[in-house]
Structure formats: structure tokens, C-alpha cells
C-alpha positions in Angstrom: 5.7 27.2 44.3 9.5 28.2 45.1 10.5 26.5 48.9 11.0 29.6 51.1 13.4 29.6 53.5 14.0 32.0 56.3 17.5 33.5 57.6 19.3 33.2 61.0 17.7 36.2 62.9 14.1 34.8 61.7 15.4 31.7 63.5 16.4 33.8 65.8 13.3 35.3 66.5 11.0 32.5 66.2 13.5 30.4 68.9 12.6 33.6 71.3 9.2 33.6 70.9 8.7 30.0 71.6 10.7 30.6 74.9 8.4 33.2 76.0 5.7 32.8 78.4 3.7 35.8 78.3 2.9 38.6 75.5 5.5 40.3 74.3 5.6 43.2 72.1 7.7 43.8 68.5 9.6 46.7 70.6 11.0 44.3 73.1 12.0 41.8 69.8 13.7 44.4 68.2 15.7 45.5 71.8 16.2 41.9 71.8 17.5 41.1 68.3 18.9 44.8 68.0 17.1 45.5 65.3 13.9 47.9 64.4 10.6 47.2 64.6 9.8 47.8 61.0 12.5 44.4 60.5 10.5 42.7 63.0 7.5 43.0 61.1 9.4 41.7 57.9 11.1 38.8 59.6 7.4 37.8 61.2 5.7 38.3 57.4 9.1 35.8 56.5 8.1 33.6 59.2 4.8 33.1 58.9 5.2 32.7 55.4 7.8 29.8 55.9 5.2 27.9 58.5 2.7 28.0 56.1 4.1 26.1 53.6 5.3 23.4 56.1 
């Protein structure tokens, strides 16, 4: 299996969620990140992706 390695805004978003402390919502990612939330969903799919082959 190829490695998979994610971009700067999955970074990015994956440094924001860890700060958070309560629920938070793909809207107020994509306000944060000034993106959409269809991009969101990608970048999480990327993510989650990446963590599972650590």
C-alpha cells in the first residue's frame, strides 16, 4: 500500500479539532478554514484515511 500523506489545511484541521473542547460542526470548520463544507468532508475522509494507516 502507497504511504498517504495529507496536505496543510488537513493539518490544519486536525490541529483545530484537537484544540476544541466541545462539538463542533463541519459548518464552523469550513467558517474556520474558509472553505466549504463539501471540502471538509474530503479533508476528514483524507484524514482519517492517513490515521488509519499509522
Amino acid at each position: 500500500m502507497a504511504l498517504l500523506y495529507i496536505n496543510a489545511r488537513c493539518k490544519q484541521i486536525l490541529n483545530f479539532l484537537l484544540t476544541q473542547t466541545k462539538y463542533i460542526t463541519t459548518e464552523q470548520i469550513g467558517a474556520e478554514m474558509k472553505v466549504s463544507k463539501r471540502t471538509v468532508y474530503y479533508d476528514i475522509c483524507k484524514i482519517n484515511l492517513w490515521l488509519e494507516q499509522s
